[in-house]
N, C-alpha and C positions, 0 to 999 in steps of 0.2 A: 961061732957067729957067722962066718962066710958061707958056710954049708947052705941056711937057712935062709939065705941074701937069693944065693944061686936058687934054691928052692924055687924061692917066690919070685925071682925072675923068668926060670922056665916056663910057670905056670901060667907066668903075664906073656909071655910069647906065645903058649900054644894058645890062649884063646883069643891073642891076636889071630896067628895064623886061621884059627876057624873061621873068625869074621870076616878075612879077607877071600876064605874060599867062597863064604855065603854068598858077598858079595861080587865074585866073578859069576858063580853061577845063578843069579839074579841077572847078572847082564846077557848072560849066553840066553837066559831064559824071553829076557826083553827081545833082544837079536831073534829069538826063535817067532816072536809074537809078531815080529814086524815085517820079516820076511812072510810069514804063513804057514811054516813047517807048525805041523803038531800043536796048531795054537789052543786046542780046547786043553788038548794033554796040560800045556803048560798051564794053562788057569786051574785045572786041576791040581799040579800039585802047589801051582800058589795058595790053593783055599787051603790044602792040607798044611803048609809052612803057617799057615795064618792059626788056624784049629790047632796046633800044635803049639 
């Protein structure tokens, strides 16, 4: 029974963890837009996060 606990908690952390990257690199991406580095680059790969 514990096995299968840990299982399904691992798998509930890593796809925390993914959300939480998404979500820094959404900010670093903001930070990029509002400074002026690479702003088209970023809507680029925002339209591709979006398309995907």
């Amino acid at each position: 029974m514990a096995p299968s606990i840990y299982k399904e908690y691992d798998c509930q952390f890593t796809s925390e963890s993914q959300e939480i990257n998404l979500t820094l690199k959404l900010k670093n991406m903001i930070i990029s837009m509002q400074t002026g580095i690479a702003q088209v680059h970023c809507f680029r790969l925002l339209a591709l996060v979006i398309l995907l």
